[in-house]
N, C-alpha and C positions, 0 to 999 in steps of 0.2 A: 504494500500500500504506500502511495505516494505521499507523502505527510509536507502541507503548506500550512507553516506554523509560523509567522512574525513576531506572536505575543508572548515572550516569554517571562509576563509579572501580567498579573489581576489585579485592580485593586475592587476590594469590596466595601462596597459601600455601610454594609451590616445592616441593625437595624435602626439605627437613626444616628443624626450626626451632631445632636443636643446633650454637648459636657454632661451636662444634669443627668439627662436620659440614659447616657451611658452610662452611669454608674447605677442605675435603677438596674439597666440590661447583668451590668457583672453580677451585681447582688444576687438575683433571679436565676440567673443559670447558675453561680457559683451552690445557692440550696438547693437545687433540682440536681444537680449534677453529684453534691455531697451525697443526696437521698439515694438517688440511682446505685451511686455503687455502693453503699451503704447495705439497700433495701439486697437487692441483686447476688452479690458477694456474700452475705449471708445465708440466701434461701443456696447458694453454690455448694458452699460449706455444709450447711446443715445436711443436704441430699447427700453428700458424698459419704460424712459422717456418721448417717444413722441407719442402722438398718431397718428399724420400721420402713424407711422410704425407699423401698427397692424397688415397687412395681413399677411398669414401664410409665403409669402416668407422671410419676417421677422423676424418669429417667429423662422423657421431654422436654419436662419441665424445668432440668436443669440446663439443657441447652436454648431454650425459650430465656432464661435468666442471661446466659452466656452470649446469646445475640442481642438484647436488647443492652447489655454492659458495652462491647463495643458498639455497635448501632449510634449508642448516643455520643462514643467515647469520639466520633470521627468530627464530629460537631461541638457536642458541649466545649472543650478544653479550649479551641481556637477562638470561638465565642467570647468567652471569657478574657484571655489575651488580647483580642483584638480590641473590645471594649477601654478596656486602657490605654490604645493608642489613640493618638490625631488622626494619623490613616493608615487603615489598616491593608495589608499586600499579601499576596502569596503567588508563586510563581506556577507558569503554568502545568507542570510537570506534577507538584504538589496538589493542583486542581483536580487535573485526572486521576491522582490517585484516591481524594479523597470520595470524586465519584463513585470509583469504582467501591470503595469500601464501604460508603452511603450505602449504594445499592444492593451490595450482596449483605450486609448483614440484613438490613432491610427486608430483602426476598428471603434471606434463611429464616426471621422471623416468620413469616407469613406460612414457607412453606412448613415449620414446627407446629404452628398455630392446627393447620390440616392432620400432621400426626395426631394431635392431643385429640381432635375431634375424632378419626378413627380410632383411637383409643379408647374413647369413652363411647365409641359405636357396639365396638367390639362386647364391652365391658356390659354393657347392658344391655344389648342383644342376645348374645351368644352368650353367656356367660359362662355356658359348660364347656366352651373352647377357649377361651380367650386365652390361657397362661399358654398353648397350644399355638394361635394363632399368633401372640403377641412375646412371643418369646426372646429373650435376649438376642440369639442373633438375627431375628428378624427386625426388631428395633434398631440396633447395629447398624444395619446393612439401610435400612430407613432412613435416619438421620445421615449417614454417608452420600447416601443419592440425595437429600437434600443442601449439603454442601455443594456436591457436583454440578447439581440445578442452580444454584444460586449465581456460581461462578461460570457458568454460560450467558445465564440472564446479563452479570454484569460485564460480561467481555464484549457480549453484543454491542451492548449500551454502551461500550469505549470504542468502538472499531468503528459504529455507524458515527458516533460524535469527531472521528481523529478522520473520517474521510473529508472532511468537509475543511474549507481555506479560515483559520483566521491569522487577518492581518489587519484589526484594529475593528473598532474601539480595544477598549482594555479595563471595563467599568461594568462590571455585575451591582445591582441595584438588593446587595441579598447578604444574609450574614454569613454563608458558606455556599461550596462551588457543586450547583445541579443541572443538571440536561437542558429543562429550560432558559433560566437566567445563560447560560453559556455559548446555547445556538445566537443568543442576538449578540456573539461577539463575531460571528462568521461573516466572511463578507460575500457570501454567494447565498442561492436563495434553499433555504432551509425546510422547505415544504414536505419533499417527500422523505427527508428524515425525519422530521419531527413526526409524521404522521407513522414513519415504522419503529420510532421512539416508544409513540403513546399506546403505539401496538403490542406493544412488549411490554411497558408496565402497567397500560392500564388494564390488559387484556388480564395478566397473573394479578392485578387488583382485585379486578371485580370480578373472575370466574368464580375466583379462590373462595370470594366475598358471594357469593349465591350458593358455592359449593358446601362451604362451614354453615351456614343457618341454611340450608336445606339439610343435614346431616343432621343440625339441630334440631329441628321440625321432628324427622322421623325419629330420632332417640325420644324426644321429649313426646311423642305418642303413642312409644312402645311403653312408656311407662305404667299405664293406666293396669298392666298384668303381673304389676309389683307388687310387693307389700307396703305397707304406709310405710315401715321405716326405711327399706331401700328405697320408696320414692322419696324420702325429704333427704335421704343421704344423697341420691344421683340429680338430684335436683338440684341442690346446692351446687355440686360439682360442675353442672351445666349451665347455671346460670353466671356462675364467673368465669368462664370461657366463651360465654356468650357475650359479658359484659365488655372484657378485651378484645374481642373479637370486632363490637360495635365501634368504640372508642378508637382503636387502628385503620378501620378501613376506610369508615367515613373521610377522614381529614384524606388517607392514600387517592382514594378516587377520584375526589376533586379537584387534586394536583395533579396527577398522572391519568387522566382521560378528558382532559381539553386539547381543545388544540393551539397552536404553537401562542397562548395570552399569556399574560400574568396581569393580576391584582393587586392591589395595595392587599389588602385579606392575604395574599398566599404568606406572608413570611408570619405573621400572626399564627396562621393552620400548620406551617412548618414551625413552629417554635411547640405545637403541641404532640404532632408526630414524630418529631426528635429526640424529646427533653418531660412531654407530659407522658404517655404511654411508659415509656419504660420508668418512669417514673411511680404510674400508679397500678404496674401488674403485680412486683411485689406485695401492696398492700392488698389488692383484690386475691391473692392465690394466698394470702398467709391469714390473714382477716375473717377470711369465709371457710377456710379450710384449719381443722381442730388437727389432725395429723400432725400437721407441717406445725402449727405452734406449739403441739407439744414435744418434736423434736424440738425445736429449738430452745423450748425451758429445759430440756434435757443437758441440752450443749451448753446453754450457762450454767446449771448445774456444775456440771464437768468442771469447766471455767471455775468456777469458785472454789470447788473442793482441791485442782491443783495450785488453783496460788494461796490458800490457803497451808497447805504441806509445803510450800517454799517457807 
């Protein structure tokens, strides 16, 4: 591929260029960003540590923690940096990789998201197969091909962006470097990438997004052949995967199934895609889920009693 590249420095604009405002911005990301790996690095710990948490919805689940950790890590930290500068720069080599890393942790979320839902298909359907169907190295080999898949998704998404000329401007209107905001630095006409752009993410957005609450649906129908307390245990269960589920895809679709616009709204929607999601799946899978908090009063436990014998 012939690569016609002039710009080698961005400046981003972030998200605003009010002294004042900026320091609101560091604040803001600086706690979400503390929370994230706080919230995240713990449910990591805890899964790895305990064995109550061995079944595979667990297993997921610590990889669902593991991409939403970097997911935000590609964003939050520069944010914050950038925010205390006058203006803020990165080169363009730096851009595309943060692209690329945008996107694939982003799509391994999504595609994990799909695991947990056959999981809990599995789980409450079939239940006399499941440790059967959902066996360690079927999991394995699951999350594997969803790495594989991720990093397709985002090779694409670099390959169709590095075909195209840029040689000026050099001014993304954004607090970090994505598909959109970065066609309008090209200087030829960007149409029918952008449309095999929004093909690729908005199509694994919103398939993904009818695919998980269609799955939902029929779990949440097979239930009625429960008993009351496997329905209010798998219900639970369901309805905080439903809640992440809603809260992720909405902001994704709206940004990745337009065509080649941006908004004053998008960097607002991307500041909650980024930095709020991973932010509030921690609390939605440990808050609603009695397992997972009481491994973790388990691990402080631990905690106490060894520095207690020091």
């Amino acid at each position: 591929m012939q690569l016609n590249i002039n710009v080698t420095e961005i400046i981003l604009l972030g998200l605003t260029q009010d002294p004042s405002r900026k320091n609101i911005v560091f604040a803001i990301f600086l706690f979400f960003y503390m929370g994230i790996l706080l919230g995240n690095l713990l449910i990591i710990v805890t899964i790895k540590t305990s064995q109550a948490l061995g079944s595979p919805m667990y297993f997921f689940l610590f990889y669902l923690s593991l991409s939403d950790t970097c997911f935000s890590t590609t964003v939050a930290p520069r944010t914050i940096v950038d925010s205390l500068l006058k203006e803020a720069s990165i080169s363009f080599t730096e851009c595309i990789i943060q692209v690329f890393t945008f996107h694939f942790f982003g799509c391994l979320g999504i595609f994990i998201l799909i695991l947990m839902a056959v999981d809990r298909y599995v789980a409450i359907c079939k239940p006399l197969h499941y440790m059967t169907i959902m066996s360690h190295r079927v999991c394995g080999v699951l999350v594997a091909l969803a790495w594989v898949g991720s990093c397709v998704h985002s090779l694409v998404q670099i390959f169709l962006a590095l075909s195209l000329p840029f040689c000026g401007p050099n001014v993304i209107d954004h607090n970090f470097c994505d598909l959109q905001p970065l066609l309008k630095l090209a200087c030829s006409d960007t149409y029918m990438i952008n449309l095999l752009l929004v093909s690729n993410s908005g199509a694994i957005c919103t398939v993904s997004f009818l695919m998980l609450m269609v799955s939902y649906v029929i779990i949440l129908h097979s239930l009625r052949n429960h008993s009351a307390e496997g329905r209010r245990k798998a219900l639970s269960t369901c309805i905080s995967h439903i809640i992440v589920v809603i809260i992720f895809f909405g902001p994704c679709i709206f940004i990745y199934t337009r065509p080649a616009t941006t908004f004053p709204l998008d960097k607002m929607v991307s500041i909650f895609y980024s930095i709020g999601t991973p932010f509030l799946n921690p609390l939605i899978y440990t808050l609603r889920n009695a397992e997972v908090k009481n491994a973790m009063k388990k691990l402080w436990r631990r905690k106490v009693v060894s520095d207690d014998r020091k």
